[in-house]
N, CA, C and O atoms as a GROMACS GRO file, in nm:
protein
  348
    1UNK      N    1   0.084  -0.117   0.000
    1UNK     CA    2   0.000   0.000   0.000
    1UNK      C    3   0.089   0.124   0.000
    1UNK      O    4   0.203   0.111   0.044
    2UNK      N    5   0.055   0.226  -0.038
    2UNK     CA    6   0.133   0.339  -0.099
    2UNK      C    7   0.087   0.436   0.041
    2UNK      O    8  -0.010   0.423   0.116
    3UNK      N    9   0.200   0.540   0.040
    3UNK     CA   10   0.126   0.598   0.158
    3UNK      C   11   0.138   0.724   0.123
    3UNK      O   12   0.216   0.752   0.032
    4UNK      N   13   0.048   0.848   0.202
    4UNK     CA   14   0.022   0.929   0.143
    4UNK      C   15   0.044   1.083   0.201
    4UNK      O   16   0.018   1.198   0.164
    5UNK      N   17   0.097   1.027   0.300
    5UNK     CA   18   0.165   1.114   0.402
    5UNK      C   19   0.342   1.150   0.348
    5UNK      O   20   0.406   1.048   0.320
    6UNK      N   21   0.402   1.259   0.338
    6UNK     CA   22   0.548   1.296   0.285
    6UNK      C   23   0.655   1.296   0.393
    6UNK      O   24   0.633   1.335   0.507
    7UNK      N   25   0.739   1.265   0.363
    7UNK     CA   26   0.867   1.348   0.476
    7UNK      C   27   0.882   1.491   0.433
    7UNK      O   28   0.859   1.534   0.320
    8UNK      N   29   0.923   1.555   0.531
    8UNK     CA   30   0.968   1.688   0.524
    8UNK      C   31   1.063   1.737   0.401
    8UNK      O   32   1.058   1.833   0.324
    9UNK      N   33   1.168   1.607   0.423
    9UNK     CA   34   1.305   1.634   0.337
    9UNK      C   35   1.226   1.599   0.207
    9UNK      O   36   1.256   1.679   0.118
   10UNK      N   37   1.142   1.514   0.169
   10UNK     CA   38   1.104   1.493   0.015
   10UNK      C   39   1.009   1.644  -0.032
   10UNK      O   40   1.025   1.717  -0.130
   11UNK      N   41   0.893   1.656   0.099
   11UNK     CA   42   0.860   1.835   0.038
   11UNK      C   43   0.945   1.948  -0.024
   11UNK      O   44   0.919   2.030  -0.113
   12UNK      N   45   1.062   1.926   0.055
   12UNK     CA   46   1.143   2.015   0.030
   12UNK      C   47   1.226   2.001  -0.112
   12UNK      O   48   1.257   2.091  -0.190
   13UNK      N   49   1.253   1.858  -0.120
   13UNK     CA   50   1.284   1.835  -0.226
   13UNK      C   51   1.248   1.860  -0.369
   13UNK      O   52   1.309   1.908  -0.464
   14UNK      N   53   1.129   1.812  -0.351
   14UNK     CA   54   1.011   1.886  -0.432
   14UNK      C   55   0.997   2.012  -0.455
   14UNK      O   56   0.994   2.038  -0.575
   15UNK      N   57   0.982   2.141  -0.352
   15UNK     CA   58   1.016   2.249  -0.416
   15UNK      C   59   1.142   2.285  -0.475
   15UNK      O   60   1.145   2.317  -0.594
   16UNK      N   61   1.255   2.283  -0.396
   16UNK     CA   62   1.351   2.263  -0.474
   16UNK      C   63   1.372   2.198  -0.630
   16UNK      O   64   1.469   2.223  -0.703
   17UNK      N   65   1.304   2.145  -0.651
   17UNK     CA   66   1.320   2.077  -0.810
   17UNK      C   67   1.192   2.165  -0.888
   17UNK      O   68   1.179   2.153  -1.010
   18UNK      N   69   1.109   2.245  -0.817
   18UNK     CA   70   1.022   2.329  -0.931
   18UNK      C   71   1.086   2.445  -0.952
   18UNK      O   72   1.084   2.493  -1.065
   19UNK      N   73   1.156   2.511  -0.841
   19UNK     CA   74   1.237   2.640  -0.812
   19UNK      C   75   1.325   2.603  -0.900
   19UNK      O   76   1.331   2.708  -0.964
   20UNK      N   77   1.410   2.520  -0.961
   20UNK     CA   78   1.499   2.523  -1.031
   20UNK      C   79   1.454   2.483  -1.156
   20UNK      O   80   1.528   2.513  -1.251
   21UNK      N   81   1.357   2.426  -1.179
   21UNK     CA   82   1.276   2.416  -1.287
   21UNK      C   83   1.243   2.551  -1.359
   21UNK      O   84   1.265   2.580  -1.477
   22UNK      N   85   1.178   2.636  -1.248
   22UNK     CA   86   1.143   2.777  -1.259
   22UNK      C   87   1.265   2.841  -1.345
   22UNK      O   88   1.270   2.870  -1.465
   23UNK      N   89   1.382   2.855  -1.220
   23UNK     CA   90   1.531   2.921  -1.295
   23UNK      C   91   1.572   2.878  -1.414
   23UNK      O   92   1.677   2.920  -1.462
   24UNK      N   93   1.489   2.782  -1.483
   24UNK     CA   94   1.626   2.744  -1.568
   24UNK      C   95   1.498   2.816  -1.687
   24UNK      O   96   1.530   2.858  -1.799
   25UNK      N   97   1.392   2.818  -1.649
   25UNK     CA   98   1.245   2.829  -1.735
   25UNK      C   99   1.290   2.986  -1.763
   25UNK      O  100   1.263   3.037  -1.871
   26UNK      N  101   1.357   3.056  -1.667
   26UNK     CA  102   1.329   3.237  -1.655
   26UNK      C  103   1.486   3.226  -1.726
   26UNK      O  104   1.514   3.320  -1.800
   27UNK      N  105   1.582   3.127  -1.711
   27UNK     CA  106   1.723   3.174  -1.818
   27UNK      C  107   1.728   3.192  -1.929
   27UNK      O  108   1.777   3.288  -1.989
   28UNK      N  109   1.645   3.038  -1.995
   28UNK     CA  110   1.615   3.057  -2.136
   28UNK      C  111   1.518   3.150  -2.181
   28UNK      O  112   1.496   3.155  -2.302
   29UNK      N  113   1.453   3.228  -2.102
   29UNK     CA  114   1.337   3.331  -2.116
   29UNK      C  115   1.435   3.462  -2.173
   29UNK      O  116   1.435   3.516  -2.284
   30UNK      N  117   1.530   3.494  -2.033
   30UNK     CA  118   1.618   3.587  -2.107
   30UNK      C  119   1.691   3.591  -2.190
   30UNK      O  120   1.717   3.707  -2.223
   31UNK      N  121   1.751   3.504  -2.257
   31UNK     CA  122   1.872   3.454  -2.269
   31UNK      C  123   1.775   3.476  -2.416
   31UNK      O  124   1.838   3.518  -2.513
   32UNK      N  125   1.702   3.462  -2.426
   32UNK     CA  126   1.668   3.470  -2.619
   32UNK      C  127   1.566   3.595  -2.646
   32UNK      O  128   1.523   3.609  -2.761
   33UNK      N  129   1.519   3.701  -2.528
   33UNK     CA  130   1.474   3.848  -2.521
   33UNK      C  131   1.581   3.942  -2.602
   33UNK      O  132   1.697   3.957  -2.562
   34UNK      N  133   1.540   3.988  -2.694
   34UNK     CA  134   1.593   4.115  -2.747
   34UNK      C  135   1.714   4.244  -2.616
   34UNK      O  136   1.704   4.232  -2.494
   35UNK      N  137   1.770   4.305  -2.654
   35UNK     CA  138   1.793   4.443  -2.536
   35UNK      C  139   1.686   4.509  -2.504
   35UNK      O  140   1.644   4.541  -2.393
   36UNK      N  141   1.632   4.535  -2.646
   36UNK     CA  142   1.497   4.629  -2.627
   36UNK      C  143   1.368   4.609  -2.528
   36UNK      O  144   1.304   4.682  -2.453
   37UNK      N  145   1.364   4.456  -2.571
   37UNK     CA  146   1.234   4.341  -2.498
   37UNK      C  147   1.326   4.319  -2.360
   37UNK      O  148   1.267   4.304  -2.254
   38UNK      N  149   1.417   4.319  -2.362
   38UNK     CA  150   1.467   4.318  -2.223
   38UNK      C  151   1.491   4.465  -2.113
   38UNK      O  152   1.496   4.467  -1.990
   39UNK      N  153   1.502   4.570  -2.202
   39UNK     CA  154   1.494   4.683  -2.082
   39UNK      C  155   1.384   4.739  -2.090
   39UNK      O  156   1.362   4.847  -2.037
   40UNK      N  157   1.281   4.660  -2.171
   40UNK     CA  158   1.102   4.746  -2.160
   40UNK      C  159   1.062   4.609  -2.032
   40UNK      O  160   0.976   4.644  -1.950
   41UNK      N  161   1.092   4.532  -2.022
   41UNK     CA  162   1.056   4.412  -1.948
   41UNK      C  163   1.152   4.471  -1.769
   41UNK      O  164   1.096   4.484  -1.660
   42UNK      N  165   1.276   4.490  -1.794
   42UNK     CA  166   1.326   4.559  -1.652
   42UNK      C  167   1.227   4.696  -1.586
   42UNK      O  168   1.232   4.718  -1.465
   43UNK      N  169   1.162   4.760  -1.655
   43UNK     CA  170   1.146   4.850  -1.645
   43UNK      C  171   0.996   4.867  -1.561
   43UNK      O  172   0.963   4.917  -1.454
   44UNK      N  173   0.920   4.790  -1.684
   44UNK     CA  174   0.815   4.670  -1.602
   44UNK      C  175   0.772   4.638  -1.470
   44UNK      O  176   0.673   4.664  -1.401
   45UNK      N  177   0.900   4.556  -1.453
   45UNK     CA  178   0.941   4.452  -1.332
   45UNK      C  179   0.951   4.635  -1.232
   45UNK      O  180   0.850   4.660  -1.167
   46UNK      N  181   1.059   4.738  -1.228
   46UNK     CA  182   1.051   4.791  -1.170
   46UNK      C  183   0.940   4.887  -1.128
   46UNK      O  184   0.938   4.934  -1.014
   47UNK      N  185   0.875   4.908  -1.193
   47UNK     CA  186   0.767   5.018  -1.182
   47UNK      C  187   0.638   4.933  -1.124
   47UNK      O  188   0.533   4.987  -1.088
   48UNK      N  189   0.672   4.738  -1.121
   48UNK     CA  190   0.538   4.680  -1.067
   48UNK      C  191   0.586   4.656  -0.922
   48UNK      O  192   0.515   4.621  -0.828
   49UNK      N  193   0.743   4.687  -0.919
   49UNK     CA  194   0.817   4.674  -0.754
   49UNK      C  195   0.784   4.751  -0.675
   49UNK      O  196   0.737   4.728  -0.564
   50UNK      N  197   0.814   4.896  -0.745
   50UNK     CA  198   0.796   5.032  -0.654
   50UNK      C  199   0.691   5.102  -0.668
   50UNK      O  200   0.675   5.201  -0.596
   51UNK      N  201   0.602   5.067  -0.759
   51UNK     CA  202   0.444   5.168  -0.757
   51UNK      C  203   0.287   5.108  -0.668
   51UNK      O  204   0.195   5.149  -0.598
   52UNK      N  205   0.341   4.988  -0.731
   52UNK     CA  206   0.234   4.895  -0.646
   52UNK      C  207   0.227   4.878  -0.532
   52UNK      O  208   0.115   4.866  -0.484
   53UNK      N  209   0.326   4.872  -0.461
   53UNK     CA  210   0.332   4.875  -0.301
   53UNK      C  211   0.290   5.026  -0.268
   53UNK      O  212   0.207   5.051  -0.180
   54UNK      N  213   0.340   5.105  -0.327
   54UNK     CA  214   0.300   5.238  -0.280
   54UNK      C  215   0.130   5.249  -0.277
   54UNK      O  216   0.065   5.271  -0.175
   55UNK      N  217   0.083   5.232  -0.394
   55UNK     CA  218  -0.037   5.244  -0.441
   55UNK      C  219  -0.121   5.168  -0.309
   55UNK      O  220  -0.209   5.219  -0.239
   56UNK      N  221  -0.074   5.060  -0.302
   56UNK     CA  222  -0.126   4.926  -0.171
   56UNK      C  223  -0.148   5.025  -0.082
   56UNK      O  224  -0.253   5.089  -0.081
   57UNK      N  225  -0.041   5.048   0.006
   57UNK     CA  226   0.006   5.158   0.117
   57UNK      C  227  -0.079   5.284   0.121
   57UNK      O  228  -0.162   5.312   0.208
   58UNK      N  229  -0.052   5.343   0.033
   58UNK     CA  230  -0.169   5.490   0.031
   58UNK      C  231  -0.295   5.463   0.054
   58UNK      O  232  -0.371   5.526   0.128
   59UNK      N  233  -0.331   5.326  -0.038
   59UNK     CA  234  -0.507   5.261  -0.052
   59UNK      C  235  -0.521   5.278   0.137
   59UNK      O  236  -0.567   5.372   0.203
   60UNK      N  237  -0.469   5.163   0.175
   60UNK     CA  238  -0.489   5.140   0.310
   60UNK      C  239  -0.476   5.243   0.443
   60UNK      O  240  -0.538   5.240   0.550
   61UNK      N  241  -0.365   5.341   0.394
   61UNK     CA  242  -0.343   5.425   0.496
   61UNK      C  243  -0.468   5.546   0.484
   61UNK      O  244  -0.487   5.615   0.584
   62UNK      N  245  -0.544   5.567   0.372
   62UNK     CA  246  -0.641   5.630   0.302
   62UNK      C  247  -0.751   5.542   0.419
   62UNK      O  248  -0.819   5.600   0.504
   63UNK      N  249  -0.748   5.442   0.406
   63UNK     CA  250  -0.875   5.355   0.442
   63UNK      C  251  -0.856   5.342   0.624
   63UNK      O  252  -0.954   5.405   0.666
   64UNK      N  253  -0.820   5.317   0.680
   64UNK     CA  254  -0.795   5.371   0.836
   64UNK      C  255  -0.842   5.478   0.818
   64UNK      O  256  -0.960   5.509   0.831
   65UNK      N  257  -0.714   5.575   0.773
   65UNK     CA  258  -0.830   5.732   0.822
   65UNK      C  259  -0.974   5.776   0.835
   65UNK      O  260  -1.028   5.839   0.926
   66UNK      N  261  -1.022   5.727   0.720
   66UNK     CA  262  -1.168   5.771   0.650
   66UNK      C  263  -1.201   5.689   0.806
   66UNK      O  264  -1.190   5.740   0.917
   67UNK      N  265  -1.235   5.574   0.777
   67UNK     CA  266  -1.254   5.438   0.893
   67UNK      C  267  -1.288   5.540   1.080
   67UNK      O  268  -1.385   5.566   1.150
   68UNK      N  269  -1.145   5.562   1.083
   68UNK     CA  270  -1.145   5.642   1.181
   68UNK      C  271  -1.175   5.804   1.204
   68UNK      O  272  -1.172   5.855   1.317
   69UNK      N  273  -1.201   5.868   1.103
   69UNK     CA  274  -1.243   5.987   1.083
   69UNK      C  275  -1.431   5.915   1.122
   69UNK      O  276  -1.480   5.945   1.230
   70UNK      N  277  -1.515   5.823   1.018
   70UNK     CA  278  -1.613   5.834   1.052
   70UNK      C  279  -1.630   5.770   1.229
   70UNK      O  280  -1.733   5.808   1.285
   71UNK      N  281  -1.545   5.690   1.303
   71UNK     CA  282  -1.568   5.673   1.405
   71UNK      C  283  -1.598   5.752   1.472
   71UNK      O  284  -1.682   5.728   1.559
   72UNK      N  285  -1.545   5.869   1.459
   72UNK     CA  286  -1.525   5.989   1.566
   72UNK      C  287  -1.624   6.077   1.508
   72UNK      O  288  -1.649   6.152   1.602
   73UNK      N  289  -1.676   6.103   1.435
   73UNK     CA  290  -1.818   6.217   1.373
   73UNK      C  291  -1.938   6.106   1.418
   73UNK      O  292  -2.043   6.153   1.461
   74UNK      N  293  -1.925   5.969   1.410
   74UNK     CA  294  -2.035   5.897   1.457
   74UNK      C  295  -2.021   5.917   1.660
   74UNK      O  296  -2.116   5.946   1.734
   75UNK      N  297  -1.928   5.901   1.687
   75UNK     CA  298  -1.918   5.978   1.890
   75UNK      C  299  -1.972   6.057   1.926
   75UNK      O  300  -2.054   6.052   2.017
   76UNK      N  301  -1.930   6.187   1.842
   76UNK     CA  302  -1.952   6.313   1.822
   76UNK      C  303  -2.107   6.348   1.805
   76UNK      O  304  -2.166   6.426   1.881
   77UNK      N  305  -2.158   6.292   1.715
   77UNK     CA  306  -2.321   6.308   1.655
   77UNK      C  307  -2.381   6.245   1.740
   77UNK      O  308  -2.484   6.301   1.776
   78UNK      N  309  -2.351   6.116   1.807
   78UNK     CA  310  -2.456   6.036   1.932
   78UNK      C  311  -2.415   6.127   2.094
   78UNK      O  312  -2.482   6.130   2.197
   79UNK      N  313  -2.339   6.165   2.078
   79UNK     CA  314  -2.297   6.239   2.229
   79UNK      C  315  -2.376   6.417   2.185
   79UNK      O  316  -2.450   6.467   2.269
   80UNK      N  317  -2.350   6.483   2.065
   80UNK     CA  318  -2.450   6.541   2.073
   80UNK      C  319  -2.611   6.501   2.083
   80UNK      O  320  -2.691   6.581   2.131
   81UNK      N  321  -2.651   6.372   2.034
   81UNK     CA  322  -2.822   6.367   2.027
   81UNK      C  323  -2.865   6.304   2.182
   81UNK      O  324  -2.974   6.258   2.216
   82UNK      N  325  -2.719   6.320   2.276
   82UNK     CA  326  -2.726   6.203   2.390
   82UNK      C  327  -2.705   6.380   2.461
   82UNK      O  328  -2.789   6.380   2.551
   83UNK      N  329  -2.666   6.460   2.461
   83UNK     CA  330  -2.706   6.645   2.549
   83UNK      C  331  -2.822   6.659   2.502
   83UNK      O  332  -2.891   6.662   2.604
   84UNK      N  333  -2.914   6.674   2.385
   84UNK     CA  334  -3.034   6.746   2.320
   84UNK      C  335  -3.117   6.650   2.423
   84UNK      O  336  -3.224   6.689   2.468
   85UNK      N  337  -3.080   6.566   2.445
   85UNK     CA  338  -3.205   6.463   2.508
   85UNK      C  339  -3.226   6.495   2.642
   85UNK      O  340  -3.333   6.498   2.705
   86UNK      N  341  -3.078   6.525   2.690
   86UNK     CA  342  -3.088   6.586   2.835
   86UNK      C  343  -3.190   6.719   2.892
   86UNK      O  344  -3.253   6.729   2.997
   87UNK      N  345  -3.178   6.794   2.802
   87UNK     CA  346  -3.228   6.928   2.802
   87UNK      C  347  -3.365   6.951   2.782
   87UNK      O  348  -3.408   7.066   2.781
   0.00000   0.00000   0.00000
C-alpha cells in the first residue's frame, strides 16, 4: 500500500526541483529576449516593484483614516443627540 503522508526532506525536495525548474524556465526566457524586450521588461518589473506597493500603502493608509475619521463624527453626533435629550 502506498502511503500518502510525505517526509519533510522529500517536500522540500520537491520544491527545490520546481524552483529550479522555474530558474532554468526564466534563463532561457532571457537569454533569447531582445535588449529592447529586455529593458522594456526591466522597467516593467521595476515600476510593478515600486508603484504597487506604494499604491497598496496609500489605498490602506487612506482607508484607516476615513474608517477612523467616521468613528469619531459617529461619537460626536450620538454624544450630541445624547445632550439634546438631556435638556
Amino acid at each position: 500500500m502506498k502511503t500518502i503522508n510525505r517526509t519533510v526532506g522529500g517536500v522540500f525536495r520537491e520544491v527545490g526541483q520546481a524552483a529550479a525548474q522555474i530558474g532554468r524556465a526564466f534563463t532561457r526566457a532571457l537569454s533569447r529576449m531582445s535588449w529592447p524586450a529586455l529593458l522594456a521588461s526591466c522597467i516593467m518589473m521595476a515600476l510593478l516593484l515600486t508603484i504597487l506597493p506604494l499604491a497598496l500603502t496609500l489605498f490602506a493608509i487612506f482607508l484607516l483614516l476615513k474608517i477612523a475619521i467616521a468613528l469619531i463624527a459617529g461619537h460626536h453626533a450620538s454624544k450630541h443627540v445624547h445632550e439634546n435629550k438631556e435638556h
